[in-house]
BAPADO-717075 format. One record per residue (C-alpha): residue number from 0; x, y, z. Coordinates in Angstrom, 3 decimals. Each point is the difference from the previous one (the first is absolute). Layout:
ATOM num        x        y        z
ATOM NUM        X        Y        Z
...
END
This chain:
ATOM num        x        y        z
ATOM   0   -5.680  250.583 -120.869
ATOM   1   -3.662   -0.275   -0.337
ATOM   2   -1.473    1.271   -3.304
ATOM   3   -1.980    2.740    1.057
ATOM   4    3.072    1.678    2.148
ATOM   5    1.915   -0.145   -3.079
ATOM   6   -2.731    1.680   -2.012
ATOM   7   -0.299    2.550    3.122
ATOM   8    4.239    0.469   -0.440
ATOM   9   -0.414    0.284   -3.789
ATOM  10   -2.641    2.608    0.162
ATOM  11    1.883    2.252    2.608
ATOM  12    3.729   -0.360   -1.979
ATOM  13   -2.308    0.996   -3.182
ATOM  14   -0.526    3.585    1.354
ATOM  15    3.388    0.699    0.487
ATOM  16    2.025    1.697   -2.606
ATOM  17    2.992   -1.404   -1.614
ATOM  18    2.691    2.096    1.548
ATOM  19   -1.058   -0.610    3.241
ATOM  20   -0.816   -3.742   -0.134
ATOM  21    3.146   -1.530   -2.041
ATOM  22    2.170   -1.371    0.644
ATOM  23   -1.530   -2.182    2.520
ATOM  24    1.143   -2.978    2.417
ATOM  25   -1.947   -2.965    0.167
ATOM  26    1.167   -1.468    3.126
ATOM  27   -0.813   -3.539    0.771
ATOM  28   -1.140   -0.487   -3.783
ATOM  29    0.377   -3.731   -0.463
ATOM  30    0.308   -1.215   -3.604
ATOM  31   -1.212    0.249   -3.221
ATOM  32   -1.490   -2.962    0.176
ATOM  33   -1.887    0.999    3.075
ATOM  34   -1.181    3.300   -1.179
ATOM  35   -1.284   -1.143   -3.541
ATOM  36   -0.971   -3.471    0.344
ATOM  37   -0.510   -0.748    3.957
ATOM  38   -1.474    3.245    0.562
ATOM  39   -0.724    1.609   -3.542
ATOM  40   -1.987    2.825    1.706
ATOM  41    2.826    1.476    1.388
ATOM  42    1.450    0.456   -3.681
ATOM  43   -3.163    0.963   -1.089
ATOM  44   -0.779    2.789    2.156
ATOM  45    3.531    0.832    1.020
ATOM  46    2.949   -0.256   -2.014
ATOM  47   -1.918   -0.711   -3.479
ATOM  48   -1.293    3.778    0.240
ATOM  49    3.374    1.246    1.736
ATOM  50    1.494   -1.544   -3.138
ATOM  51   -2.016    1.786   -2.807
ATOM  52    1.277    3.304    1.786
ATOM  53    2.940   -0.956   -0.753
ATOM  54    1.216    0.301    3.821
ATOM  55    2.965   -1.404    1.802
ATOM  56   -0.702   -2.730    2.293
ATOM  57    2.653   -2.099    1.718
ATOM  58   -1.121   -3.502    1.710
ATOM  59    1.935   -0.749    3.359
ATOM  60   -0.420   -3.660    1.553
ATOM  61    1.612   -2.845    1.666
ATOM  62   -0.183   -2.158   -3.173
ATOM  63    2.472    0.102   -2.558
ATOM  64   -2.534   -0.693   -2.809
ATOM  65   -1.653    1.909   -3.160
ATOM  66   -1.375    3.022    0.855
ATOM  67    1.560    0.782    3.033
ATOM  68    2.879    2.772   -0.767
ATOM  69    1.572    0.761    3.369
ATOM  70    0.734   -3.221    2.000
ATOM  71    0.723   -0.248    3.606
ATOM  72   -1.294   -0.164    3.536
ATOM  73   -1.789    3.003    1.999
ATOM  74    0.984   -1.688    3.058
ATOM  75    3.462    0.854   -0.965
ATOM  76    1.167    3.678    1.324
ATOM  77    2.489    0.268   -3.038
ATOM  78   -1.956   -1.035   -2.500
ATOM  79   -2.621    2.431    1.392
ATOM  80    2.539    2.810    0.280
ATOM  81    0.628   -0.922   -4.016
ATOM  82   -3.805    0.543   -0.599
ATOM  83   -0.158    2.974    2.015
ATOM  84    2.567    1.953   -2.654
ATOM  85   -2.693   -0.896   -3.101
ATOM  86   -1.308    2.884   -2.082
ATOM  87   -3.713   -0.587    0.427
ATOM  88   -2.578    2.365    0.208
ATOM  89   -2.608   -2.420    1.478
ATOM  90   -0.197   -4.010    1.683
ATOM  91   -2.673   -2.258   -0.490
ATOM  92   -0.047   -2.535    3.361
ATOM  93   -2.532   -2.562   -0.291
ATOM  94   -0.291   -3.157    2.607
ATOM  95    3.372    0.482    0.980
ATOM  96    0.075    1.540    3.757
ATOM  97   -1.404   -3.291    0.860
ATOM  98    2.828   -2.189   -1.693
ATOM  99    3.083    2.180    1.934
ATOM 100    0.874   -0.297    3.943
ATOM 101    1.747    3.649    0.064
ATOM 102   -3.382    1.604   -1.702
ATOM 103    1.248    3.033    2.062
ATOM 104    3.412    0.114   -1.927
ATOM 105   -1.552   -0.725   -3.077
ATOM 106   -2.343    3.311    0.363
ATOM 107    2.624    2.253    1.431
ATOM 108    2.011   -0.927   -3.820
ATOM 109   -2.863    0.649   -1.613
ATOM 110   -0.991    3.381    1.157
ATOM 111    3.654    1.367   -0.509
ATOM 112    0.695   -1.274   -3.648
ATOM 113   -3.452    2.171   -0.741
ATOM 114    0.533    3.786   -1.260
ATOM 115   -2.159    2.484    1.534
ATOM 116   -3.418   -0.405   -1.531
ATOM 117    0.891   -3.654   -1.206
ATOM 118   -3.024   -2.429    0.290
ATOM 119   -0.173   -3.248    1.767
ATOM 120   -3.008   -2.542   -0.875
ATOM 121   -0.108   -2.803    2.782
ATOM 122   -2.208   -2.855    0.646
ATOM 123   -0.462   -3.009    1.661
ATOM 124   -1.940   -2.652    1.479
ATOM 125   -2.801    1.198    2.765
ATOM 126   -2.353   -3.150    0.677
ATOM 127    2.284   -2.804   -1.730
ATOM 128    1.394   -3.330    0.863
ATOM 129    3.672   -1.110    0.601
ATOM 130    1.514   -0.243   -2.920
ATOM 131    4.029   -0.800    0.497
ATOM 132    2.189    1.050   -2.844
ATOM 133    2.252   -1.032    1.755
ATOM 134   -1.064    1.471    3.205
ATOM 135   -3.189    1.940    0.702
ATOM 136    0.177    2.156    3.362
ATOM 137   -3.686    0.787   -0.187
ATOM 138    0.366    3.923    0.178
ATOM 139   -3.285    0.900   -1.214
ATOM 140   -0.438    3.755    0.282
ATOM 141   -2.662    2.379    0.115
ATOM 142    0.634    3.062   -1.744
ATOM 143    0.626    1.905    2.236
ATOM 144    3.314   -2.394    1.135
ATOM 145    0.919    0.103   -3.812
ATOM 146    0.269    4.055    0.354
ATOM 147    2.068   -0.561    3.201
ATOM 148    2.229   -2.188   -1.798
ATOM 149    1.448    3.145   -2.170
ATOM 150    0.509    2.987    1.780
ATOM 151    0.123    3.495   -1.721
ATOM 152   -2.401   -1.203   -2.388
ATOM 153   -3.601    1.296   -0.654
ATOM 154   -2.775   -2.184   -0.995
ATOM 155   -2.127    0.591   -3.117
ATOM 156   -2.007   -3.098   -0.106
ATOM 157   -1.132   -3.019    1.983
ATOM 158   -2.318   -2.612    0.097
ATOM 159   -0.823   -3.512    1.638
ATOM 160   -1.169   -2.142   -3.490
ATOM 161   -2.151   -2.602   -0.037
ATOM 162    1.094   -2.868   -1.951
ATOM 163   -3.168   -2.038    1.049
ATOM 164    0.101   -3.908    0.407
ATOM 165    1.508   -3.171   -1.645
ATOM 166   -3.339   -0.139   -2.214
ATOM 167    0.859    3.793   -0.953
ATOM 168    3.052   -0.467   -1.276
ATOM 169    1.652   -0.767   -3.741
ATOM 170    1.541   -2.718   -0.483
ATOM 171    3.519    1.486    0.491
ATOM 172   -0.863    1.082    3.123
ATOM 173   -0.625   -3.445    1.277
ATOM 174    3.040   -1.211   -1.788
ATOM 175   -2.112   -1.756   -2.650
ATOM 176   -1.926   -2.585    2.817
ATOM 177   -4.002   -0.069   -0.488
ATOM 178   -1.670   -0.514    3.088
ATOM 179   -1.144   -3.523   -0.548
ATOM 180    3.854   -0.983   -0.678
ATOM 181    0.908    2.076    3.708
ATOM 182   -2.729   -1.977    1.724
ATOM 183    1.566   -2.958   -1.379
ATOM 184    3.511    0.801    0.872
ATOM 185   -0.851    0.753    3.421
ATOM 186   -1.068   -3.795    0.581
ATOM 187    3.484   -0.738   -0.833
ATOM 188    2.276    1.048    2.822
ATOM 189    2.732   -2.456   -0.530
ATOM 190    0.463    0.631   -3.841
ATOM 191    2.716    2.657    0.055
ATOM 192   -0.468    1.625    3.446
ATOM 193    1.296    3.311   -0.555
ATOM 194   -2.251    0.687   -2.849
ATOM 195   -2.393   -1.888    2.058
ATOM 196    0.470    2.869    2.840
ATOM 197    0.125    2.895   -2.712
ATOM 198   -3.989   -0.644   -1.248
ATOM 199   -0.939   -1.025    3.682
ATOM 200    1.059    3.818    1.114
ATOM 201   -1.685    1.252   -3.418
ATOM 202   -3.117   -1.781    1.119
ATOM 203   -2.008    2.398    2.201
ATOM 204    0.300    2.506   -2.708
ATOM 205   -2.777   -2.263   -1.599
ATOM 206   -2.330    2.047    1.890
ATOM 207    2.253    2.554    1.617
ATOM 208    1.072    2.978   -2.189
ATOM 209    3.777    1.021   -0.809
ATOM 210    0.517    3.479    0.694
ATOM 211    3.265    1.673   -0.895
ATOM 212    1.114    3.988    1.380
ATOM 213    1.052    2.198   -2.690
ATOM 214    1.716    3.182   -0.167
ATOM 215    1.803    3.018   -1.679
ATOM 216    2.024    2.543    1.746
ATOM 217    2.212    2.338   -1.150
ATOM 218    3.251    1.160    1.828
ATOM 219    0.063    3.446    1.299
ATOM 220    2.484    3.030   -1.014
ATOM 221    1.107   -0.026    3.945
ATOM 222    0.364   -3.829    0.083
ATOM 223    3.101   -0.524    2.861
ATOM 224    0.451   -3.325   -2.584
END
């Protein structure tokens, strides 16, 4: 998540009032770790603020870690049938559609484990390398798909952000390398080759800027979901 789409999220989830914002799923969370150390601006404008309301928030992920309070795979249609029957007034999905080969299914759970008038906050990379965790099938949507993706929803907000370039960033978001030490890692192919591959697709983004699509829909009272 790049820092300015989670300061875009945080704003949005700030209007909404308590009742009809917790609880909320954060599908595709990752860890503790991840979202206070890795990434600390996703605590800080996310879950940090979601906290002092005192809101429920349950973390769903792959990895069996800290943090993460619903484990198991999307890909998997029972374990999506089990997430389907939460009590949640809203879902959080950030850069997740691109991690999951049955995006489709994923959606279609989604939209029916939503009440009528329950909100759904979803973003994702726009303009952004391949980044494999463990696979990365590259769906980069406009907003426009997003919408698609859910339907008997209504959208309330959108936007493309601009996260600019490499020499834009924090140093979180280029997971703590200056640009001096990326240079020099690029003149080392043979020294760890996947890493190796992982700053060489970074790389354009030196001059390039990282765009991610943002959005927040809400499901409709005649939702077929």
């Amino acid at each position: 998540m790049l820092r300015l789409e989670a300061e875009w999220l945080g704003e949005r989830m700030a209007r909404i009032p308590d009742n009809d914002l917790f609880p909320l799923l954060d599908l595709g969370s990752s860890t503790l770790e991840y979202r206070t150390q890795t990434q600390p601006y996703i605590e800080r404008n996310i879950f940090a603020p979601l906290r002092a309301r005192g809101g429920v928030v349950y973390h769903l992920d792959m990895k069996s870690d800290p943090g993460v309070d619903v484990v198991g795979n999307l890909e998997d249609p029972e374990f999506r049938a089990r997430v389907s029957r939460m009590p949640v007034r809203s879902v959080l999905m950030s850069s997740l559609l691109q991690y999951v080969r049955s995006h489709s299914q994923v959606c279609e759970m989604v939209t029916s484990l939503l009440p009528a008038g329950g909100y759904l906050f979803v973003s994702g990379p726009f303009s952004h390398p391949h980044d494999a965790d463990p696979i990365d099938t590259m769906f980069r949507p406009s907003i426009e798909e997003i919408h698609r993706c859910f339907p008997g929803t209504r959208m309330l907000d959108s936007a493309i952000i601009d996260g600019g370039n490499w020499r834009n960033w924090d140093a979180a978001e280029r997971g703590g390398r200056s640009l001096e030490r990326t240079v020099l890692r690029l003149l080392t192919p043979f020294y760890r080759p996947e890493k190796w591959w992982q700053v060489a697709r970074q790389s354009p983004y030196i001059f390039r800027h990282l765009t991610a699509t943002a959005v927040v829909l809400v499901k409709d009272e005649q939702s077929p979901f």
